[in-house]
Biopython code that builds the backbone (N, CA, C, O; Angstrom):
import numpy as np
from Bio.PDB.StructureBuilder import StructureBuilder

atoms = [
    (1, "UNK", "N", (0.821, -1.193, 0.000)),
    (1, "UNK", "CA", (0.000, 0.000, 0.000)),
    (1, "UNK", "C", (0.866, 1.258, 0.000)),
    (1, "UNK", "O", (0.551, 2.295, -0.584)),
    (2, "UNK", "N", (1.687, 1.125, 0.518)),
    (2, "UNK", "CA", (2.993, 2.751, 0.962)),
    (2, "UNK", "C", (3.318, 2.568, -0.790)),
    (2, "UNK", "O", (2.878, 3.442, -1.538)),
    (3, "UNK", "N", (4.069, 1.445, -1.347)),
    (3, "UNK", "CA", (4.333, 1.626, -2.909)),
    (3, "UNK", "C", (3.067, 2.009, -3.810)),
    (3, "UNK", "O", (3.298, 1.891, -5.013)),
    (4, "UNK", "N", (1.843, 2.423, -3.500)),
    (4, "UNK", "CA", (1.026, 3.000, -4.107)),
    (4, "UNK", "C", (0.733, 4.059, -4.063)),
    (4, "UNK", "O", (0.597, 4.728, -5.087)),
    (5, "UNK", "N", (0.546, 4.536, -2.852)),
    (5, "UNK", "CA", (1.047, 5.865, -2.529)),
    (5, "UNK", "C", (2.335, 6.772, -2.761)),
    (5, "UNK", "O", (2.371, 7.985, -2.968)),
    (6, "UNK", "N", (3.120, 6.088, -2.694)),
    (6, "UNK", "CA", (4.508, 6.882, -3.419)),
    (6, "UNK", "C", (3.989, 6.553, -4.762)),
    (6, "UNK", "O", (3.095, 7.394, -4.849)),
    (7, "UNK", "N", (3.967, 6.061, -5.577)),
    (7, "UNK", "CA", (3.642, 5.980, -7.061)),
    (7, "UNK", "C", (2.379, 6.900, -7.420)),
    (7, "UNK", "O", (2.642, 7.471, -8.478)),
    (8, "UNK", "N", (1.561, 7.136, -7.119)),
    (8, "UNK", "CA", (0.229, 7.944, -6.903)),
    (8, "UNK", "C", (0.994, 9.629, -7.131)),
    (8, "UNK", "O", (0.828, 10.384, -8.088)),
    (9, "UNK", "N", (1.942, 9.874, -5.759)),
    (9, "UNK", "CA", (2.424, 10.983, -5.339)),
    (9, "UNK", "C", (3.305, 11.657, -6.350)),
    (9, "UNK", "O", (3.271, 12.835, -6.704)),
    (10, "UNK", "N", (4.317, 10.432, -6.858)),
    (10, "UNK", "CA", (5.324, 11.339, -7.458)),
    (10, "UNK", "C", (4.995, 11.861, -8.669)),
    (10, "UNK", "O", (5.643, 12.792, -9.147)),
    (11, "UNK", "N", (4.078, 11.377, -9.214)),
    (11, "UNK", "CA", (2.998, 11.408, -10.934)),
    (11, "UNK", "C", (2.514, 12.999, -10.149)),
    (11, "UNK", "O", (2.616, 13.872, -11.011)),
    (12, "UNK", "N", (2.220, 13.362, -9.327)),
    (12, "UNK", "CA", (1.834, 14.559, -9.383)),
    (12, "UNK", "C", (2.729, 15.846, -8.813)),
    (12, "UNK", "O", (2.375, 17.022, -8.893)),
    (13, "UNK", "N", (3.971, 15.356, -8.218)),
    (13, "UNK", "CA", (4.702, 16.376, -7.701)),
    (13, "UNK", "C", (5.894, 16.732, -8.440)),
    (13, "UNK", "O", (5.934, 16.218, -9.558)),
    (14, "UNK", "N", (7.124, 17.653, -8.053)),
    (14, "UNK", "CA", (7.927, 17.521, -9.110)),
    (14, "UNK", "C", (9.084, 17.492, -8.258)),
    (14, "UNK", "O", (10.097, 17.144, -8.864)),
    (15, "UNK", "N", (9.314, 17.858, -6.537)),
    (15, "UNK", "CA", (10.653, 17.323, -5.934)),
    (15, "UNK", "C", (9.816, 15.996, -5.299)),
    (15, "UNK", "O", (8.999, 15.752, -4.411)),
    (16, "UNK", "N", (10.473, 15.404, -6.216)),
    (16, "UNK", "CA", (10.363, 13.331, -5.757)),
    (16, "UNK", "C", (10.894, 13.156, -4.216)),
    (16, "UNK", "O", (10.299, 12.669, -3.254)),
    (17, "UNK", "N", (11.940, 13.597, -4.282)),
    (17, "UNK", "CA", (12.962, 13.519, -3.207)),
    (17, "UNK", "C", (11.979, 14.020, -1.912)),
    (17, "UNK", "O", (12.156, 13.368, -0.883)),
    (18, "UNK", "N", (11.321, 14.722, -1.868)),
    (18, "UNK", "CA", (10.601, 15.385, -0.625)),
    (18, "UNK", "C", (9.429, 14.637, 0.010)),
    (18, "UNK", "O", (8.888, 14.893, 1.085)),
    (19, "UNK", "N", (9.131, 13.633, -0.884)),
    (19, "UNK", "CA", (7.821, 12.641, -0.270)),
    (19, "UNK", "C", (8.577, 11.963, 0.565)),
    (19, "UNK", "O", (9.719, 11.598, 0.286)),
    (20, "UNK", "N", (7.985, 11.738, 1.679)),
    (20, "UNK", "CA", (8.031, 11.384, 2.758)),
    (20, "UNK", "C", (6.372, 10.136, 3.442)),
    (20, "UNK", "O", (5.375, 10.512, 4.059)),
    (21, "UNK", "N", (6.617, 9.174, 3.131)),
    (21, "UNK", "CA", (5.852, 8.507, 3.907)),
    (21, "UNK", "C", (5.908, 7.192, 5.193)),
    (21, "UNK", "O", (6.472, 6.098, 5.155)),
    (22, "UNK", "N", (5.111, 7.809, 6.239)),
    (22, "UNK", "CA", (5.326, 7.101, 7.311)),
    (22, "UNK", "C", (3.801, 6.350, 7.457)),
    (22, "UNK", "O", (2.765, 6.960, 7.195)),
    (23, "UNK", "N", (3.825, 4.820, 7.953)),
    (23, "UNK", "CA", (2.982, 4.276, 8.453)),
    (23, "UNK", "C", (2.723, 3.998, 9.894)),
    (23, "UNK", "O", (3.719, 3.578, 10.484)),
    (24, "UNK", "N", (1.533, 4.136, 10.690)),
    (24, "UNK", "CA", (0.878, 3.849, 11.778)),
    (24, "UNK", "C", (0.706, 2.510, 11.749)),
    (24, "UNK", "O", (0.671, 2.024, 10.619)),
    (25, "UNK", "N", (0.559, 1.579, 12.901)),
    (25, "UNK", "CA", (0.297, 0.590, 13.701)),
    (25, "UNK", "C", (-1.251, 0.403, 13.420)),
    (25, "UNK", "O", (-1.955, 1.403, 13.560)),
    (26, "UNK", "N", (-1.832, -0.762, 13.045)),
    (26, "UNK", "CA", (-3.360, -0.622, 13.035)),
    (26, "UNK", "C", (-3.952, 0.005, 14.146)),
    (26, "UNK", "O", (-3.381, -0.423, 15.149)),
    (27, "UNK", "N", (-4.868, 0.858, 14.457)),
    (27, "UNK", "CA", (-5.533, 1.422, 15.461)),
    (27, "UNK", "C", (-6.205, 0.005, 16.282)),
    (27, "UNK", "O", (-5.932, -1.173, 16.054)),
    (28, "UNK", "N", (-7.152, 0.556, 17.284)),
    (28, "UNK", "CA", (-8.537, -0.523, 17.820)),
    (28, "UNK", "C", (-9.078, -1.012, 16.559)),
    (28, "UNK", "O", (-9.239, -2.225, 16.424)),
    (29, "UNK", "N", (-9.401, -0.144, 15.548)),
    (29, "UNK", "CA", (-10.357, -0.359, 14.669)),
    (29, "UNK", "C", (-9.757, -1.355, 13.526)),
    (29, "UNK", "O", (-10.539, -2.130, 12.976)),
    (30, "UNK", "N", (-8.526, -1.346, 13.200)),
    (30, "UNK", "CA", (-8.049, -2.060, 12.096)),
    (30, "UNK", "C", (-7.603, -0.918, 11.447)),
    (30, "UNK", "O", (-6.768, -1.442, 10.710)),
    (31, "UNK", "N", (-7.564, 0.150, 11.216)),
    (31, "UNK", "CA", (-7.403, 1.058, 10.391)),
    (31, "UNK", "C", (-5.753, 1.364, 10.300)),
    (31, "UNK", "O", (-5.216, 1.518, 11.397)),
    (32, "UNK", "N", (-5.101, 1.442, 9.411)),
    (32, "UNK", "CA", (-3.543, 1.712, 8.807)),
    (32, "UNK", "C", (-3.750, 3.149, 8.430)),
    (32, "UNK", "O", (-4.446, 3.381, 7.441)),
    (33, "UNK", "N", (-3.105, 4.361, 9.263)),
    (33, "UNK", "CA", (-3.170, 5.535, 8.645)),
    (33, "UNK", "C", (-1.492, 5.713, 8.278)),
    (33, "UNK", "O", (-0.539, 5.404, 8.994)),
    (34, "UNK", "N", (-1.482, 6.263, 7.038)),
    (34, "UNK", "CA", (-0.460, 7.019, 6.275)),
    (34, "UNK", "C", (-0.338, 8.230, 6.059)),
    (34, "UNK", "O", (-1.139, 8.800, 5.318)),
    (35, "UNK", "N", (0.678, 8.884, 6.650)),
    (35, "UNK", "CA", (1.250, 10.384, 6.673)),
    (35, "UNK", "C", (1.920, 10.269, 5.873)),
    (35, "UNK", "O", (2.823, 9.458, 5.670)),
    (36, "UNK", "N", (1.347, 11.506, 5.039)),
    (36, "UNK", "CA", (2.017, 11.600, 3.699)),
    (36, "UNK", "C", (2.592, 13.332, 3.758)),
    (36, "UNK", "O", (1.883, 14.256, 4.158)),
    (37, "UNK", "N", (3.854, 13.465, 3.320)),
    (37, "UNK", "CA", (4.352, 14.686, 3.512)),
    (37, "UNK", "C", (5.140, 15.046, 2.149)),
    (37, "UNK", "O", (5.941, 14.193, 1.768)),
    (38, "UNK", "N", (5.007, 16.162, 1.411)),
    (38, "UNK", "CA", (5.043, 16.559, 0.380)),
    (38, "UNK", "C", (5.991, 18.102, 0.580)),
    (38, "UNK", "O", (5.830, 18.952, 1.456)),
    (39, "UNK", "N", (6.832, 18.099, -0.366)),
    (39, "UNK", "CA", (7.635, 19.830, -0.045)),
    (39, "UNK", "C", (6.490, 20.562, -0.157)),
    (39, "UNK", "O", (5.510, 20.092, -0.737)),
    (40, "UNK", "N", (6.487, 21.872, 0.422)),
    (40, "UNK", "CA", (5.584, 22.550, 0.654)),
    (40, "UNK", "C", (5.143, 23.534, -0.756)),
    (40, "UNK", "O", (4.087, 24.166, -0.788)),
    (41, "UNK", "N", (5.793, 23.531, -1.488)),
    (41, "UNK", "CA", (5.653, 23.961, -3.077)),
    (41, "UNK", "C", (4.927, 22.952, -4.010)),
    (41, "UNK", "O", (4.693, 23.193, -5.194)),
    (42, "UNK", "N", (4.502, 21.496, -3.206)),
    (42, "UNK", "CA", (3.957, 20.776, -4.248)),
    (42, "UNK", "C", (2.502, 20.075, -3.583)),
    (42, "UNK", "O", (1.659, 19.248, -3.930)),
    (43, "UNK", "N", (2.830, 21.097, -2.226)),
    (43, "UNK", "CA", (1.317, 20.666, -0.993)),
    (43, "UNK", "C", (-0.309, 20.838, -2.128)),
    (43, "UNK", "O", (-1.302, 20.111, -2.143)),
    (44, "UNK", "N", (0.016, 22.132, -2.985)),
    (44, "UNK", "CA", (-1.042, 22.843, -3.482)),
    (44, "UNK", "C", (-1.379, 21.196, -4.918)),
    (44, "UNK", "O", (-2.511, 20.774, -5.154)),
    (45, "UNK", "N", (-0.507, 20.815, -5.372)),
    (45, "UNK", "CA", (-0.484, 19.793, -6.154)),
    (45, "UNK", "C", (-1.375, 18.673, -5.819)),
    (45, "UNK", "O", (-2.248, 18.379, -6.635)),
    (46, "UNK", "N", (-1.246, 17.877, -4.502)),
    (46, "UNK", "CA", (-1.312, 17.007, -3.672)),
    (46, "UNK", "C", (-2.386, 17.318, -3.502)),
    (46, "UNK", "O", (-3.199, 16.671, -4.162)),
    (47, "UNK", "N", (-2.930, 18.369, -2.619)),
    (47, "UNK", "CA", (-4.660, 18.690, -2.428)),
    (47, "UNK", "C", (-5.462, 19.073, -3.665)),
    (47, "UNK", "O", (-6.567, 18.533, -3.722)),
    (48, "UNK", "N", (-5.182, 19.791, -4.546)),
    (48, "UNK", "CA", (-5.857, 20.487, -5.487)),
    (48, "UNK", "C", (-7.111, 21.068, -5.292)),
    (48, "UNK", "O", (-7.367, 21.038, -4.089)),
    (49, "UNK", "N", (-8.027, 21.596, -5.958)),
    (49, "UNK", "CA", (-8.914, 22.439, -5.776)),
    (49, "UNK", "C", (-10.056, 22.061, -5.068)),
    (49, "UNK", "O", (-10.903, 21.393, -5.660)),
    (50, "UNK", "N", (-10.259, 22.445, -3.639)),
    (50, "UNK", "CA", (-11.240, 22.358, -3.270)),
    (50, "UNK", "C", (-10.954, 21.014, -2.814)),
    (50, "UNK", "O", (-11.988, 20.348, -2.768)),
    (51, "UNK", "N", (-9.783, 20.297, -2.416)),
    (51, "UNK", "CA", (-9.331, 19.022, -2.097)),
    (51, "UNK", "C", (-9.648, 17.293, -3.147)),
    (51, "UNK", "O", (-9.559, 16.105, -2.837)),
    (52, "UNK", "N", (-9.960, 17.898, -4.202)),
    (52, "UNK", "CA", (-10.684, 16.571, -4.803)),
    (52, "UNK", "C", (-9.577, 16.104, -5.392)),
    (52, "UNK", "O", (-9.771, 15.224, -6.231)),
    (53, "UNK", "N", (-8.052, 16.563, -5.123)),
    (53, "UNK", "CA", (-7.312, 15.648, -5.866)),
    (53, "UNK", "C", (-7.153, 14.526, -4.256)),
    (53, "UNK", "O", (-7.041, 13.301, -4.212)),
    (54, "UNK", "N", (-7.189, 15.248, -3.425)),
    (54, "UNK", "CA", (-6.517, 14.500, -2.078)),
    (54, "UNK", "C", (-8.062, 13.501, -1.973)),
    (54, "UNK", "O", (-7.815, 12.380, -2.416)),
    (55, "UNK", "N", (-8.915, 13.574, -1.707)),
    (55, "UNK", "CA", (-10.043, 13.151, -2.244)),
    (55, "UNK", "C", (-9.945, 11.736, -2.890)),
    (55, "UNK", "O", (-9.984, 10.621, -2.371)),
    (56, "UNK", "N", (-9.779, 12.203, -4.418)),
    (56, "UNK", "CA", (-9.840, 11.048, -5.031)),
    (56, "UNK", "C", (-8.250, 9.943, -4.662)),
    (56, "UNK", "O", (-8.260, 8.750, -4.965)),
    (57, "UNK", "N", (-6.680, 10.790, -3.812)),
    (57, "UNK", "CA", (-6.035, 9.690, -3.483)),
    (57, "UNK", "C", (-6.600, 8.905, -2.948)),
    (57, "UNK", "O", (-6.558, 7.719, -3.277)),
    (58, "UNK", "N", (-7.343, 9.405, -1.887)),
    (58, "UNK", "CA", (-7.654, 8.543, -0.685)),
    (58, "UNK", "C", (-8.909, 7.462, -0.969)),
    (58, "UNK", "O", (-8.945, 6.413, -0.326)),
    (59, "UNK", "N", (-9.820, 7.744, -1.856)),
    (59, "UNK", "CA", (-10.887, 6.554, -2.440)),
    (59, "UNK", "C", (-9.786, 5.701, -3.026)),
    (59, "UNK", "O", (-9.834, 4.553, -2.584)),
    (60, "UNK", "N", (-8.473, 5.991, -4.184)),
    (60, "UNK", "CA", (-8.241, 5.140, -4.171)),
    (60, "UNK", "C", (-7.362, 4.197, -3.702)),
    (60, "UNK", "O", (-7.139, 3.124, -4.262)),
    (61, "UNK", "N", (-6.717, 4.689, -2.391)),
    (61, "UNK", "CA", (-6.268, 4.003, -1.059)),
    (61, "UNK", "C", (-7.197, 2.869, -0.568)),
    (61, "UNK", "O", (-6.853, 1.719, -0.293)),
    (62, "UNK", "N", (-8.120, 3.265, -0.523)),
    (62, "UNK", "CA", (-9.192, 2.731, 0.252)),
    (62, "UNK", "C", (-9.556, 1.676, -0.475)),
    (62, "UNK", "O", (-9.899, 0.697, 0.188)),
    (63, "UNK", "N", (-9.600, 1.526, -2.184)),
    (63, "UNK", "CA", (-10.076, 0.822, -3.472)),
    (63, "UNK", "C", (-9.231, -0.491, -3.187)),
    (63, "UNK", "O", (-9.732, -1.553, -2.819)),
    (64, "UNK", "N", (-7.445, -0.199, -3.480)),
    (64, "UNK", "CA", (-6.423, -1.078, -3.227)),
    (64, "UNK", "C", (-6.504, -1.333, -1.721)),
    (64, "UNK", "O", (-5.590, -2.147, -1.589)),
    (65, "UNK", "N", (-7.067, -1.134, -0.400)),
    (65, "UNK", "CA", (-6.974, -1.706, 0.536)),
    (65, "UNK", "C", (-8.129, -2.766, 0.862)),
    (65, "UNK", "O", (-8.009, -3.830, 1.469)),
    (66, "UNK", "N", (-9.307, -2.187, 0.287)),
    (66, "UNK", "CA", (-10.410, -3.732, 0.526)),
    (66, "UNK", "C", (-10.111, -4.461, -0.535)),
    (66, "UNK", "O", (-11.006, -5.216, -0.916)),
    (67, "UNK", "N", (-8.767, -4.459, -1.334)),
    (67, "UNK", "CA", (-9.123, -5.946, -2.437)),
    (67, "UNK", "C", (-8.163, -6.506, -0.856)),
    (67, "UNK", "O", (-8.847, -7.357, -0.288)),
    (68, "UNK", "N", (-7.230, -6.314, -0.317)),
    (68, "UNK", "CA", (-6.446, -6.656, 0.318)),
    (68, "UNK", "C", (-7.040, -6.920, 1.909)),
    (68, "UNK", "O", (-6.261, -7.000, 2.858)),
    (69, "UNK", "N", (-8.531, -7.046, 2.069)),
    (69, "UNK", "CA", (-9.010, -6.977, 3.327)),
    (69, "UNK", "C", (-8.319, -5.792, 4.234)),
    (69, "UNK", "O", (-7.991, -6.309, 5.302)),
    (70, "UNK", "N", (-8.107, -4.930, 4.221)),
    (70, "UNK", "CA", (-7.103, -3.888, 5.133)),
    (70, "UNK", "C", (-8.330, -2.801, 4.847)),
    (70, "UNK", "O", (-9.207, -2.752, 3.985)),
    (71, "UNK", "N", (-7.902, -1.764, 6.229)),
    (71, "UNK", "CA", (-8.431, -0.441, 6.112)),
    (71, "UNK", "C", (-7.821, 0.508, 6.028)),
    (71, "UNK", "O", (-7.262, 0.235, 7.091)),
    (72, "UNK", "N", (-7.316, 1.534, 5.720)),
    (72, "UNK", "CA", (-6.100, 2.371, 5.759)),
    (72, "UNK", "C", (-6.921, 3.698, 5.753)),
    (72, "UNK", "O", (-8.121, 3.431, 5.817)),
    (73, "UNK", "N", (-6.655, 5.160, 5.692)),
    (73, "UNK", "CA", (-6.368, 5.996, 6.069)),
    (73, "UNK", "C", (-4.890, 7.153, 5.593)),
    (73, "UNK", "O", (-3.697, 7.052, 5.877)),
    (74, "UNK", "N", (-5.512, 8.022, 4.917)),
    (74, "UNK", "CA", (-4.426, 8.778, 4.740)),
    (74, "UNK", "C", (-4.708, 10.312, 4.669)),
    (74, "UNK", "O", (-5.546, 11.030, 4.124)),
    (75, "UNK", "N", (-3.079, 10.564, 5.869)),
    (75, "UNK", "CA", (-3.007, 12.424, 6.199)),
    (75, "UNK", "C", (-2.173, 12.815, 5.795)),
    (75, "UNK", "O", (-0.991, 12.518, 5.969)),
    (76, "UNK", "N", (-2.783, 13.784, 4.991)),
    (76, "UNK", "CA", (-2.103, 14.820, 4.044)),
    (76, "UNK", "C", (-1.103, 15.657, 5.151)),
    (76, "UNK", "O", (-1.817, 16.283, 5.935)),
    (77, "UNK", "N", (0.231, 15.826, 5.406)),
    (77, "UNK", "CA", (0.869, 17.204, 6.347)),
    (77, "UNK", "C", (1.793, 18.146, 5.358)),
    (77, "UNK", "O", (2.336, 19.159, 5.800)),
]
sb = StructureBuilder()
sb.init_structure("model")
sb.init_model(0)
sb.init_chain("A")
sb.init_seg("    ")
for serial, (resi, resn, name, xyz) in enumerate(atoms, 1):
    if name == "N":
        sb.init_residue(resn, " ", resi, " ")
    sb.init_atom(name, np.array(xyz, "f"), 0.0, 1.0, " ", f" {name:<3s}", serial, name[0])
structure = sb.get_structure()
């Protein structure tokens, strides 16, 4: 799931080098959250207008995590 998210990320940013992702411990719930951190020149990239690019990452986080039985979670910083 983290190699989807970096692959997702770098297609839209342009310092590669600055993604940064860390994974959480399943919660109570089952849930895997991913902090995702982006240089701050490519934050506006990452969210896009009105958030529907961050949006549609995260449906399809969520898409690749129930073929995989998993729940995941992901924060934009």
């Amino acid at each position: 799931m983290k190699d989807l998210l970096y692959a997702i990320t770098a297609g839209l940013v342009e310092d590669k080098d600055a993604i940064k992702i860390t994974e959480d411990a399943p919660d109570a719930d089952g849930v895997i959250t991913f902090h995702l951190s982006v240089a701050s020149d490519d934050m506006g990239r990452v969210i896009g207008k009105q958030g529907r690019i961050a949006k549609a990452l995260r449906t399809i986080m969520r898409a690749g995590a129930a073929k995989r039985d998993l729940k995941v979670a992901v924060v934009i910083e």
